[in-house]
C-alpha positions as CSV (number, residue, x, y, z in Angstrom):
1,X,32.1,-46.5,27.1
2,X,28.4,-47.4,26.3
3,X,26.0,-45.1,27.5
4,X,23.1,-46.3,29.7
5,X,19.5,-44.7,29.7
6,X,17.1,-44.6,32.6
7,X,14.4,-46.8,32.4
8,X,11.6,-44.2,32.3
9,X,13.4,-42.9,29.7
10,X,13.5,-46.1,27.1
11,X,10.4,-46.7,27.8
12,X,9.5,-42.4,26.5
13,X,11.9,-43.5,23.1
14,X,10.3,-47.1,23.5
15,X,6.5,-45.7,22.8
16,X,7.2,-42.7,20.3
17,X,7.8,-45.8,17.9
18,X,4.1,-46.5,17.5
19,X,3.5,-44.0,14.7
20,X,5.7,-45.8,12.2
21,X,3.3,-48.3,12.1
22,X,4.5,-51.0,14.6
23,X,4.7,-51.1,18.2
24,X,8.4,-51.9,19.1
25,X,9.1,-54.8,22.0
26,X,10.3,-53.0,25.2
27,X,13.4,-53.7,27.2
28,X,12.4,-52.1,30.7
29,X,8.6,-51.8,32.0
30,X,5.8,-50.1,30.4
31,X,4.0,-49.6,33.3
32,X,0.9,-48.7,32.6
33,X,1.0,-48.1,28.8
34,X,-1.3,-50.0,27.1
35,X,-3.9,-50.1,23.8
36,X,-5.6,-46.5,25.2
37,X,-2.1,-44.8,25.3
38,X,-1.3,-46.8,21.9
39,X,-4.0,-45.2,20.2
40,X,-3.2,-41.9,21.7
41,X,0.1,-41.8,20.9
42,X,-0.6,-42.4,17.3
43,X,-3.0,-39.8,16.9
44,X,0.1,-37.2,18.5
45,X,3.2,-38.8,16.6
46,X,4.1,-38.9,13.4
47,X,6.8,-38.5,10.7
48,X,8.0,-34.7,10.1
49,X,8.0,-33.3,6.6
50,X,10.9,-31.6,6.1
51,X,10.8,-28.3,2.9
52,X,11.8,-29.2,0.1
53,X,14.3,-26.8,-2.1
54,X,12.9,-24.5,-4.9
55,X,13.2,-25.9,-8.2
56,X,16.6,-24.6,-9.9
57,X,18.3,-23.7,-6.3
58,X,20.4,-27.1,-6.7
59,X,22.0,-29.4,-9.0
60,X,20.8,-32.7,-8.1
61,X,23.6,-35.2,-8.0
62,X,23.9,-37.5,-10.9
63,X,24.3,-41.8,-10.9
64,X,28.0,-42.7,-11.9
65,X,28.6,-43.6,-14.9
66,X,30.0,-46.9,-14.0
67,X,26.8,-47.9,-12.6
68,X,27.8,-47.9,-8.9
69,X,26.4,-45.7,-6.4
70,X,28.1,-42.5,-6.7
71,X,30.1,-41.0,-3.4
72,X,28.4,-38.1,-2.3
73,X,30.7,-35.2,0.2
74,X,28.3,-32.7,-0.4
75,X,25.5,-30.9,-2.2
76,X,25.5,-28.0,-5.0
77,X,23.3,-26.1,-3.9
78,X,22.1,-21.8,-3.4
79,X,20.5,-22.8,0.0
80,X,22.3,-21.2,2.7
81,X,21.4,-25.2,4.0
82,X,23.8,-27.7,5.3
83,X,22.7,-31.4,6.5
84,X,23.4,-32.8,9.8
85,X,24.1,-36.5,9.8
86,X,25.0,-38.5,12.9
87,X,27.0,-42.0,13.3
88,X,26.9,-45.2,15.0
89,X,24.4,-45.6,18.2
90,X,26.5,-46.9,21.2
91,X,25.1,-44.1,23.3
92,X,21.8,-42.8,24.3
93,X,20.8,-39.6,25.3
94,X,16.9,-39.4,25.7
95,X,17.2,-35.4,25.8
96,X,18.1,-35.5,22.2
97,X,15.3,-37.0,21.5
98,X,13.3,-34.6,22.6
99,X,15.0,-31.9,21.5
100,X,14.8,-33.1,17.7
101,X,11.3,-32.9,18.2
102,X,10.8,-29.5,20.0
103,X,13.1,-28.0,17.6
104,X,11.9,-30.1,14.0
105,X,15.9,-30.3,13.1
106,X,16.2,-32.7,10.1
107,X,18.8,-34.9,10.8
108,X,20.0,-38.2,9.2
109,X,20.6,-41.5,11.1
110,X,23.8,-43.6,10.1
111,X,23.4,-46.7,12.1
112,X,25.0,-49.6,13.0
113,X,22.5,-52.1,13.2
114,X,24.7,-54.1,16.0
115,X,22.9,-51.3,18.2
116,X,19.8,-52.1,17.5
117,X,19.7,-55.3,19.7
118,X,18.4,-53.7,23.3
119,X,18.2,-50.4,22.2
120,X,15.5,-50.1,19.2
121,X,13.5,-48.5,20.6
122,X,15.4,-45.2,21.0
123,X,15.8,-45.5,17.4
124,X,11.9,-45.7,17.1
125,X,11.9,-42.5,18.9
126,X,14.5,-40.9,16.6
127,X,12.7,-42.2,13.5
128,X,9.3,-40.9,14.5
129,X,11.2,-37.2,15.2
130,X,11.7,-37.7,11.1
131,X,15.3,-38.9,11.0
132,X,15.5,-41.6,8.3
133,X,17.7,-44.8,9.0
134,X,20.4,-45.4,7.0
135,X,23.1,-47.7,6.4
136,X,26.6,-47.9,9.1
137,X,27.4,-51.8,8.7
138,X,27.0,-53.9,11.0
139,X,29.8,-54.2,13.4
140,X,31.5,-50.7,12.3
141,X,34.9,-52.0,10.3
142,X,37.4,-50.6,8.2
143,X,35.5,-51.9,5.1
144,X,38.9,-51.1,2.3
145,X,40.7,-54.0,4.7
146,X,38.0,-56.8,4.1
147,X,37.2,-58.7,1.2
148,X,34.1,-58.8,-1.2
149,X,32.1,-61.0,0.8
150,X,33.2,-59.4,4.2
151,X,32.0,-56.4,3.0
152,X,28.7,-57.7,1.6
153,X,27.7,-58.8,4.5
154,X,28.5,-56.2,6.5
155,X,26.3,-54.0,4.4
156,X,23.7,-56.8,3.5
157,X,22.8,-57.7,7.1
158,X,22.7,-54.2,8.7
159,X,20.4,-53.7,5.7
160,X,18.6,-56.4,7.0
161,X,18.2,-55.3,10.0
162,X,16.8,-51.9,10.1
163,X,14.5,-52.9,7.5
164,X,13.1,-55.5,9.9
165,X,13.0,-53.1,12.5
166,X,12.0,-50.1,11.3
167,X,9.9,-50.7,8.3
168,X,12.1,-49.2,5.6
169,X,14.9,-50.9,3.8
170,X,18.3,-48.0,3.8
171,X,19.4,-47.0,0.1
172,X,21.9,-44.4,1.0
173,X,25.1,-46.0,2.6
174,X,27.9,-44.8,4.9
175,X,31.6,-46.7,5.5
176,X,32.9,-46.5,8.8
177,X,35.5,-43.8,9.0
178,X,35.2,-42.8,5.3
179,X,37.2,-45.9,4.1
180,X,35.7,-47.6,1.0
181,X,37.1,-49.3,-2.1
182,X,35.5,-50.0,-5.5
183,X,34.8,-53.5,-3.5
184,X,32.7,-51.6,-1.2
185,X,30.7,-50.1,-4.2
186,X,30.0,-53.0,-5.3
187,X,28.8,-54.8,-2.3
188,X,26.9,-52.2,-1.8
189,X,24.8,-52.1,-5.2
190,X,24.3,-55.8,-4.6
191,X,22.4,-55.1,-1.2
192,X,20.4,-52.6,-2.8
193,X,22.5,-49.5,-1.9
194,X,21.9,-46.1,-4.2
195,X,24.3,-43.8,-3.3
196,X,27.2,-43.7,-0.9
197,X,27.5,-40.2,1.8
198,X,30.7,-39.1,2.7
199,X,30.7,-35.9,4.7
200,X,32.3,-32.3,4.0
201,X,32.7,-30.9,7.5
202,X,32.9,-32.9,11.0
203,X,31.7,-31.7,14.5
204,X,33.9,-33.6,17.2
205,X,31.4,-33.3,19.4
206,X,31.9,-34.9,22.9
207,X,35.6,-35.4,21.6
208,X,38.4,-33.6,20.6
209,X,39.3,-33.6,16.7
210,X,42.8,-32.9,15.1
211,X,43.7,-29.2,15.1
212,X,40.3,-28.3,16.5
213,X,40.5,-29.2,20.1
214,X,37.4,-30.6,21.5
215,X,34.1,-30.1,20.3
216,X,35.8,-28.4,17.6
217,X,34.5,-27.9,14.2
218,X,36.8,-28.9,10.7
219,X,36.1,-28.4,7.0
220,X,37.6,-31.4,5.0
221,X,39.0,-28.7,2.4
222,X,41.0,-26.9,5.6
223,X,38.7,-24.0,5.0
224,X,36.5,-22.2,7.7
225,X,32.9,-22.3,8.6
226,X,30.0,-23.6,6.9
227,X,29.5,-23.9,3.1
228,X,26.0,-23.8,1.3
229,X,25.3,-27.6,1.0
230,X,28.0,-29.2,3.8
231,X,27.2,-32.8,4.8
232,X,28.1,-32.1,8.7
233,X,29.3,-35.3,10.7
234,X,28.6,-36.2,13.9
235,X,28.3,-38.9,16.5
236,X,25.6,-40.5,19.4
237,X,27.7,-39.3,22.4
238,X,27.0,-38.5,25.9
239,X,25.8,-34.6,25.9
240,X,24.7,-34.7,22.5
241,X,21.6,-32.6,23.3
242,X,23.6,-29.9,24.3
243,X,26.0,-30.5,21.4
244,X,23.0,-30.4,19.2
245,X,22.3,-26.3,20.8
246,X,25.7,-26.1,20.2
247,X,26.0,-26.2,16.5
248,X,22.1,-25.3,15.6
249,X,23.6,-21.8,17.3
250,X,26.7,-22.1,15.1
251,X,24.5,-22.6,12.0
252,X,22.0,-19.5,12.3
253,X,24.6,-17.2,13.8
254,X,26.0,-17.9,10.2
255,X,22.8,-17.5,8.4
256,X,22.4,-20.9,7.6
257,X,19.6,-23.6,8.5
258,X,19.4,-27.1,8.9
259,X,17.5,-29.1,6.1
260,X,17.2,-32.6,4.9
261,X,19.5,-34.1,2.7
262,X,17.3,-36.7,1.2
263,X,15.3,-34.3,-0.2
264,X,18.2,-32.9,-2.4
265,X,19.1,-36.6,-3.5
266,X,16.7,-37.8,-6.4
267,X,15.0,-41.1,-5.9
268,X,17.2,-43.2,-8.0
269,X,20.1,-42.2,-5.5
270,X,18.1,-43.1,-2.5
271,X,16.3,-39.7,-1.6
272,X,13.1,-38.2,-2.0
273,X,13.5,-35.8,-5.1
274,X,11.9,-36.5,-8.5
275,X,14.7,-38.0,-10.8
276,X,13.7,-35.0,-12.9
277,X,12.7,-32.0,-11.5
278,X,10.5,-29.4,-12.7
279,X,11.4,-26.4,-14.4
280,X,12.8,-23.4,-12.0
């Protein structure tokens, strides 16, 4: 089921989006919000700046040689780091919000842009708490079962849309449920896709997951815990605040911290690296 927020609370996620330099439509009333909170809010709100790793701490992922975008599970890396990357958008849990902010937890969007249409502005909110956008499709298909223009458009249009509504066009790509073909790499290179992010680890959080019971925790190798560099999945489910604690306790009770992972893909894949980095 769709989650529903509380109108005072969309219209919280609604206004954090000034600071990316637009001020989104609202769905529910603004009450009194007006140019004097608009130009408040954007003195107070703003993207976050996430570390970026030493120089010789990881081995930056290389392009294929095929000239596709390259699939990505995880990152080589030193840094006791792994990056937390959430799915979808069908629910909305304002508290999250928040807490990204209090707690400056670099995570990575992978939306579907169906989402967007009455719920933006949560998205605003997210991307303003320094969580890039990224690509999920549009309507969230199996993408190895469609054809090449299926798939195209799928990717091309949810493109499409977050660029229009949130100022940046993605470049890093994920396929519903892991499921791609050479197809899909393809499509995606034609709508201006750089690198494709799989995932090494999955929280079921708000569900149960095979083996792990619910709001359990699996490696895809069958191995246990966290790994320098693990691309953790997750979802936008109802609790996901508290699922957020949840695993930012699992992380430093292992020694481990959150950190971005466009910062450990170079530009040419979609992150925020220099293609070549300088010397250690």
């Amino acid at each position: 089921m769709r989650g529903k927020t509380p109108v005072i609370a969309m219209v919280a996620a609604g206004v954090l989006g000034v600071a990316a330099g637009g001020w989104p439509v609202l769905t529910a009333g603004s009450g009194g919000s007006g140019p004097s909170m608009r130009a408040q809010l954007a003195t107070v709100l703003g993207d976050q700046k996430w570390a970026t790793p030493k120089p010789g701490s990881w081995t930056m992922p290389q392009p294929s040689a095929d000239g596709l975008p390259p699939v990505i599970t995880d990152i080589d890396t030193q840094d006791r780091v792994v990056f937390l990357t959430i799915d979808d958008g069908y629910t909305y849990d304002s508290e999250f919000v928040n807490l990204v902010r209090k707690e400056k937890v670099p995570i990575m969007t992978f939306l579907t842009s169906t989402y967007i249409k009455g719920q933006g502005q949560y998205f605003w909110a997210l991307r303003n708490a320094g969580s890039a956008m990224e690509n999920h499709t549009v309507s969230h298909p199996n993408m190895a079962t469609l054809g090449p223009e299926a798939q195209k458009k799928e990717i091309c249009d949810s493109s499409d849309a977050i660029a229009k509504q949130y100022g940046r066009r993605p470049e890093i790509f994920r396929p519903p449920f892991g499921s791609y073909n050479k197809t899909t790499l393809q499509a995606a290179k034609e709508c201006g896709i750089k690198s494709v992010l799989i995932w090494s680890a999955e929280f079921y959080n708000g569900t149960s997951g095979p083996g792990v019971g619910y709001n359990g925790f699996a490696r895809r190798d069958g191995a246990k815990g966290f790994k320098p560099g693990d691309i953790v999945l997750m979802h936008y489910r109802k609790g996901l605040a508290g699922e957020l604690q949840m695993i930012l306790g699992w992380i430093r009770q292992a020694g481990f911290r959150p950190a971005a992972v466009q910062n450990y893909l170079p530009r040419s894949l979609g992150g925020n690296a220099p293609d070549k980095p300088g010397p250690a």
